[in-house]
ZALO-895351 format. One line per field, with one value per residue (C-alpha): residue number from 1; residue in three letters; x, y, z. Coordinates in steps of 0.02 Angstrom, whole numbers, plus 32768, in hexadecimal, padded with zeros to 4 digits. Layout:
<sites>
num: c(NUM ...)
residu: c(ALA ...)
east: c(X ...)
north: c(Y ...)
up: c(Z ...)
</sites>
This chain:
<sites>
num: c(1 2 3 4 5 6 7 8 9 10 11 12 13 14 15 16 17 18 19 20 21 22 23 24 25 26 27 28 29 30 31 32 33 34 35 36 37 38 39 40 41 42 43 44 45 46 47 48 49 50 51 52 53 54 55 56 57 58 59 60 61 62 63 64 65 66 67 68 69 70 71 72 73 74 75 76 77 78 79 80 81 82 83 84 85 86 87 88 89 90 91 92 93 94 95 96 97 98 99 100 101 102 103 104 105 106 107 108 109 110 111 112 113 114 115 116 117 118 119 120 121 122 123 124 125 126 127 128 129 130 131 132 133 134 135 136 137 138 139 140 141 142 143 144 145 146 147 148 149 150 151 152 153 154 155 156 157 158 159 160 161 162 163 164 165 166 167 168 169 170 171 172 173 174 175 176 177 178 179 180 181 182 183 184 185 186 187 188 189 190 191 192 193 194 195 196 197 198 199 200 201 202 203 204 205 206 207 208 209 210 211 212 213 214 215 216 217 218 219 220 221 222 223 224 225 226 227 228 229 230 231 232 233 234 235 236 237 238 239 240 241 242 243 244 245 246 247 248 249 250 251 252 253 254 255 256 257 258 259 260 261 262 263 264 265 266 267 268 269 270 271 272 273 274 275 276 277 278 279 280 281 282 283 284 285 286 287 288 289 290 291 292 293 294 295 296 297 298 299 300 301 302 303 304 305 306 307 308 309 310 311 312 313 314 315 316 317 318 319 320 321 322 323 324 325 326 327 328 329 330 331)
residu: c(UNK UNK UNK UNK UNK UNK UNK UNK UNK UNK UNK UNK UNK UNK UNK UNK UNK UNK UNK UNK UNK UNK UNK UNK UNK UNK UNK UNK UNK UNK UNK UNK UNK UNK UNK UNK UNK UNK UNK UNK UNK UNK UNK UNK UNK UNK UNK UNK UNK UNK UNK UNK UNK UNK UNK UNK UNK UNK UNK UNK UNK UNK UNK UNK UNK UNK UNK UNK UNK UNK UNK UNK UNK UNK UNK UNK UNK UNK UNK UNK UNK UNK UNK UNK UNK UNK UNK UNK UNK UNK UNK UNK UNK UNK UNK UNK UNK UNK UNK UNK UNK UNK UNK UNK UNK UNK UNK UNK UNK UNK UNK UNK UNK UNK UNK UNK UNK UNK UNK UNK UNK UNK UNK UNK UNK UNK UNK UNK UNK UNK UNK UNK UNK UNK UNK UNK UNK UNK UNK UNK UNK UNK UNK UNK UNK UNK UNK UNK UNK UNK UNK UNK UNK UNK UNK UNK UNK UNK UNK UNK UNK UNK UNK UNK UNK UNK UNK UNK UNK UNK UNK UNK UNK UNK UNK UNK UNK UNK UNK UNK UNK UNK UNK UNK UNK UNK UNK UNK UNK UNK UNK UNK UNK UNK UNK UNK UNK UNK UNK UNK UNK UNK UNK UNK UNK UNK UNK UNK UNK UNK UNK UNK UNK UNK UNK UNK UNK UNK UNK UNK UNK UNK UNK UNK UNK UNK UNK UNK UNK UNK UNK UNK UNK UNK UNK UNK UNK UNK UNK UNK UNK UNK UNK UNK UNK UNK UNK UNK UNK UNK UNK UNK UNK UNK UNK UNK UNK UNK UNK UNK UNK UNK UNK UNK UNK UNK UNK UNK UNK UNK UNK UNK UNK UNK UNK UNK UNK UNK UNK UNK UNK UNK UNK UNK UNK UNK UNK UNK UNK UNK UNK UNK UNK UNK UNK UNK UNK UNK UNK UNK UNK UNK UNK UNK UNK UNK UNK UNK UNK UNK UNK UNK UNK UNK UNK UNK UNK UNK UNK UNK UNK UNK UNK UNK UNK UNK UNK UNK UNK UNK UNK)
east: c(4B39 4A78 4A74 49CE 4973 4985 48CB 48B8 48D1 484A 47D7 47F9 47C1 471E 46FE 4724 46B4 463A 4640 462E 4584 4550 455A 4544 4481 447A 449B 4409 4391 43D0 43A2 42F4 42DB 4288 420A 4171 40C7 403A 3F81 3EEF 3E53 3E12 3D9B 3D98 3DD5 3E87 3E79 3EFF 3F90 3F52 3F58 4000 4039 3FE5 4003 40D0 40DA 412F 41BE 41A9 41CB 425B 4204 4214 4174 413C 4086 4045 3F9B 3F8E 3F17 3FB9 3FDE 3FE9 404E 40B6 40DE 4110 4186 41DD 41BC 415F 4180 40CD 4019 3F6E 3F0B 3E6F 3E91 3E3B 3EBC 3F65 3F0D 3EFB 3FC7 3FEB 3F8B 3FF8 4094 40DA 40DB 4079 4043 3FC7 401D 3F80 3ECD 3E55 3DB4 3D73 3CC1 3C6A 3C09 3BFD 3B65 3B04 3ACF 3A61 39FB 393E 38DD 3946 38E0 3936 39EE 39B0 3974 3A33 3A1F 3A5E 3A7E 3B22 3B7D 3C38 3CAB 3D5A 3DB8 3DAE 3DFC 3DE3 3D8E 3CDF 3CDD 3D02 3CA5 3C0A 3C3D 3C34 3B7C 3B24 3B09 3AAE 3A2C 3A32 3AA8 3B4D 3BEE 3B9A 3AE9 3B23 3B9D 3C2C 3C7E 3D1C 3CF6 3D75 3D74 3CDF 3CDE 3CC6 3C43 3BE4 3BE9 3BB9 3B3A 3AEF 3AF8 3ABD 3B3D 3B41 3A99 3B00 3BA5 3BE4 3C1E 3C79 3C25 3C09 3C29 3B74 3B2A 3B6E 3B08 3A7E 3A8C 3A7A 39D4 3A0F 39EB 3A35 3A02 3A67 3AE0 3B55 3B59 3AC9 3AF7 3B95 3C04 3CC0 3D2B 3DE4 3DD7 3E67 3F06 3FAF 4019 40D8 4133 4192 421E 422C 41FD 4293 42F6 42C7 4263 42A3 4240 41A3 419A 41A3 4121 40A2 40BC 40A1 4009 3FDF 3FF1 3F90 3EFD 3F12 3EFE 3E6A 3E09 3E49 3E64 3DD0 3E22 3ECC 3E70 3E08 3E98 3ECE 3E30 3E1C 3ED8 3EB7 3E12 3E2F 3D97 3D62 3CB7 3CAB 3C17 3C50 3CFB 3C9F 3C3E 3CE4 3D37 3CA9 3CAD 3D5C 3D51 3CD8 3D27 3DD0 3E16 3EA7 3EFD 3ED2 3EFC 3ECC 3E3E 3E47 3D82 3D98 3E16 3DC3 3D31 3D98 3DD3 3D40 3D03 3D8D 3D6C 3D0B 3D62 3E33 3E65 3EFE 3E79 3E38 3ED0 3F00 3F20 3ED9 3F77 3FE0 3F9B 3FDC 4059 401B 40A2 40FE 4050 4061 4105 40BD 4009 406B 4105 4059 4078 3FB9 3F68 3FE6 3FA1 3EE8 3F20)
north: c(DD6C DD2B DCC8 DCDF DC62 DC5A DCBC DC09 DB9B DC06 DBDF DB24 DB14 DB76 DAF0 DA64 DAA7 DABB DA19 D9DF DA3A D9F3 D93B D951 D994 D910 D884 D8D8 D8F8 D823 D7DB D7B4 D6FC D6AF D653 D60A D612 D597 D5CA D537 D59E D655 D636 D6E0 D683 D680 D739 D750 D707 D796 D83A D7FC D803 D8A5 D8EE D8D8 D87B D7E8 D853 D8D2 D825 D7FD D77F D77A D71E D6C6 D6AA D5FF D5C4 D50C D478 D40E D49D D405 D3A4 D431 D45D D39E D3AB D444 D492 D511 D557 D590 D570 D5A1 D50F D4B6 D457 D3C6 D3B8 D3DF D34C D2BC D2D2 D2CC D21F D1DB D1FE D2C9 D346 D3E2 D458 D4DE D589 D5E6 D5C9 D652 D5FF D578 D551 D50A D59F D558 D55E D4A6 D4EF D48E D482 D4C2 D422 D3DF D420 D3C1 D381 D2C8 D2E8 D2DF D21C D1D7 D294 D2C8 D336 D3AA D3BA D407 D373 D2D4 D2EB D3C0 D418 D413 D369 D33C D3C8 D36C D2C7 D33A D364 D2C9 D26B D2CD D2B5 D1EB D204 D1AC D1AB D138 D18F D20B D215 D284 D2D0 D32B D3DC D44F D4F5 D550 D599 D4FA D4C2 D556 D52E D46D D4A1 D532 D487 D416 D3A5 D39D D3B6 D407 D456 D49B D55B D5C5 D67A D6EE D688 D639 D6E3 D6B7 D61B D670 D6DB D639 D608 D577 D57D D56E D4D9 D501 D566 D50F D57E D57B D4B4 D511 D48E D4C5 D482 D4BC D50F D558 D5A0 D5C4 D50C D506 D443 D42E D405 D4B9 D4F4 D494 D4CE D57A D5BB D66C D664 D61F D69B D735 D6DD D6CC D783 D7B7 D756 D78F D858 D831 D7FB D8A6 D8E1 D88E D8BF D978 D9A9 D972 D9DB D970 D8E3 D8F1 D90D D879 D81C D870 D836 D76D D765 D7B2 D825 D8CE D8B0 D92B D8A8 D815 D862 D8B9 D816 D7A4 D825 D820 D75F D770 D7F2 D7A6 D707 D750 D73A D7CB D732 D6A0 D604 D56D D509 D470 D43F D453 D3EB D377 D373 D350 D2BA D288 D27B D220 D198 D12E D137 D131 D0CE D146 D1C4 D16E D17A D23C D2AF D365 D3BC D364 D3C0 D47B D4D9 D58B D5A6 D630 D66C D67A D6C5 D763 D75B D756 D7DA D845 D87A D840 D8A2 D931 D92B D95C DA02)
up: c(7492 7478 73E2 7384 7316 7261 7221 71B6 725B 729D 7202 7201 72BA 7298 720D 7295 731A 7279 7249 72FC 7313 727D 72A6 7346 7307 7293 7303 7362 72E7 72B2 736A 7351 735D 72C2 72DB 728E 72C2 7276 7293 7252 7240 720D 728D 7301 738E 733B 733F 73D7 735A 72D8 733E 737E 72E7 72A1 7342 7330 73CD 7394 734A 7401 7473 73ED 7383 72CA 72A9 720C 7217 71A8 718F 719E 719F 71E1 7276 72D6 7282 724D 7303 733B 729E 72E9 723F 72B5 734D 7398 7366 737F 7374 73E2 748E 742E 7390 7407 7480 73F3 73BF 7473 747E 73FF 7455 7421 749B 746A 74FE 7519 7554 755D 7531 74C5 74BF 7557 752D 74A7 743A 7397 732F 72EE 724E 71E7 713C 7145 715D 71F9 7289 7327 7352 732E 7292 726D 726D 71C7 7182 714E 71B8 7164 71D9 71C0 71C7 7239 72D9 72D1 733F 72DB 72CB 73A4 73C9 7385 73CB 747B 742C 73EC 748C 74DB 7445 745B 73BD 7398 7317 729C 72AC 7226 719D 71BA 7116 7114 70C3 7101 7137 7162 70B3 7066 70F2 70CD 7007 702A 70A6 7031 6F8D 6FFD 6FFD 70B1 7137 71C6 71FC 7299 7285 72F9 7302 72BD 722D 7239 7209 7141 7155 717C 70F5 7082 70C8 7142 71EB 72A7 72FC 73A7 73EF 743B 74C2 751D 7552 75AB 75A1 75E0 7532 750B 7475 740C 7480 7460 7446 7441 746F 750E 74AB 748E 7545 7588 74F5 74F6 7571 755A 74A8 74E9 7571 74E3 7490 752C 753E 7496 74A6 755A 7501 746A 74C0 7510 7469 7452 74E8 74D9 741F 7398 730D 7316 7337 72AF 7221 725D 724A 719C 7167 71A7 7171 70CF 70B6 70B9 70ED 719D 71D4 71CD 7212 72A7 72CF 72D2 733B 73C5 73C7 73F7 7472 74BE 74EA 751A 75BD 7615 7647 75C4 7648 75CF 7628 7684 7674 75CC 75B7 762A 759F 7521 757C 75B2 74D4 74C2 7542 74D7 742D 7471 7500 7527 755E 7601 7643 7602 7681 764F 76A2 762B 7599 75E4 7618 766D 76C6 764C 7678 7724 771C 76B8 7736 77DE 7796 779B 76C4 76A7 7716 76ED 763E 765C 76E1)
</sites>
């Protein structure tokens, strides 16, 4: 005779198989690696980190992502308080002088393009001599940036004074009181100067001078700890400049969210200076690195001896560009 199953036996293995599904999702849905994520500027170029972000890439490539504004990204990211950070070649390079081992993954910006902007009644770069000049902080990228600059003026370090302002909202504020006489800015955010009645003195640019500006930065600690995670993050990074070159409207939420304003100019002009810049496959630069070095030669003796390869790691890059998903991206 065929036994048959109690109807509440039945019932209770429903529930099981119930609960099962349940977990099972939640485990799922739990998976994402947490992570944090410093970025040290609202400068456009720091724009890739944003649409990442807005774009749900992170979370798509299994990344739960906490994205921090910083002035310490640097030292944040040798303390392993964070995992990743956008920062400049020149910043990661001076904390791996000292001894830590930051590395560039990927590079967003590899030529110099700021803006010298200056008070009316400066009318050349060496009538800088004995004027004081805001940079962001010693040792950031506006302040070696213009050590790159001042030679080839017949300037030096101690021709002007260099005062530690801040961000470029401060700059502006000092430039506009005239507390300071001249500030590097990063377009388009020399446009707002303008608009104050200072002028540009030189773009940056037009010397064309190959200079690692801000890239993606994790430590090799965590590449030989977890390679797995770096990898997701190269991709995510890899797919939002996709984003970039292929979707303004996303891009520019994510501008407008960063940035914090509503103002469609000024949002418009800081998503061009990105796109512009942006590479398919964002291999950080060994010239610019190489200039970087070169700065540094006279002021740090561990610089004559730096080797620019030492300062990068493409090769979770090259996996993604030879497994053909770049090119794949843009069909």
């Amino acid at each position: 005779m065929k036994l048959m199953r109690p109807p509440y036996q039945l019932e209770f293995l429903f529930i099981l198989a119930g609960l099962f599904l349940v977990c099972l999702a939640q485990r799922n849905a739990t998976a994402a690696d947490k992570i944090h994520v410093a970025y040290s500027a609202i400068a456009p170029t720091q724009g890739v980190l944003w649409v990442a972000e807005v774009g749900g890439l992170l979370t798509k490539n299994g990344l739960d992502a906490e994205i921090i504004y910083t002035r310490a990204a640097i030292e944040t990211l040798i303390a392993g308080e964070v995992q990743f950070g956008q920062m400049t070649g020149a910043l990661m390079f001076s904390a791996r002088l000292q001894g830590a081992d930051p590395v560039m993954l990927a590079g967003v910006q590899d030529f110099l393009n700021d803006r010298l902007v200056v008070r009316p009644n400066i009318n050349s770069v060496e009538e800088l001599k004995g004027k004081r000049v805001g940079v962001f902080r010693f040792g950031s990228a506006s302040h070696l940036r213009l050590l790159n600059v001042l030679p080839r003026y017949g300037l030096g370090e101690r021709d002007v004074t260099f005062l530690q302002v801040g961000d470029t909202p401060e700059r502006l504020i000092a430039l506009h009181g005239g507390s300071i006489d001249a500030t590097l800015l990063s377009p388009p955010d020399h446009f707002q100067a303008l608009r104050g009645g200072v002028k540009i003195l030189l773009n940056l640019r037009d010397l064309n001078v190959p200079y690692q500006g801000t890239g993606l930065v994790t430590t090799q600690r965590l590449l030989a700890r977890n390679r797995d995670l770096a990898r997701r993050f190269v991709k995510s990074f890899v797919e939002a400049i996709y984003l970039v070159r292929t979707n303004p409207t996303l891009s520019k939420r994510a501008f407008a969210k960063y940035r914090q304003t509503k103002d469609d100019k000024r949002i418009e002009d800081a998503y061009q200076t990105l796109r512009e810049i942006v590479k398919p496959k964002p291999y950080p630069s060994l010239e610019g690195f190489r200039t970087i070095i070169k700065d540094a030669s006279d002021r740090i003796a561990a610089a004559r001896t730096a080797n620019p390869k030492d300062f990068m790691d493409a090769s979770l890059l090259e996996e993604l560009d030879r497994s053909g998903y770049i090119d794949s991206l843009y069909r």
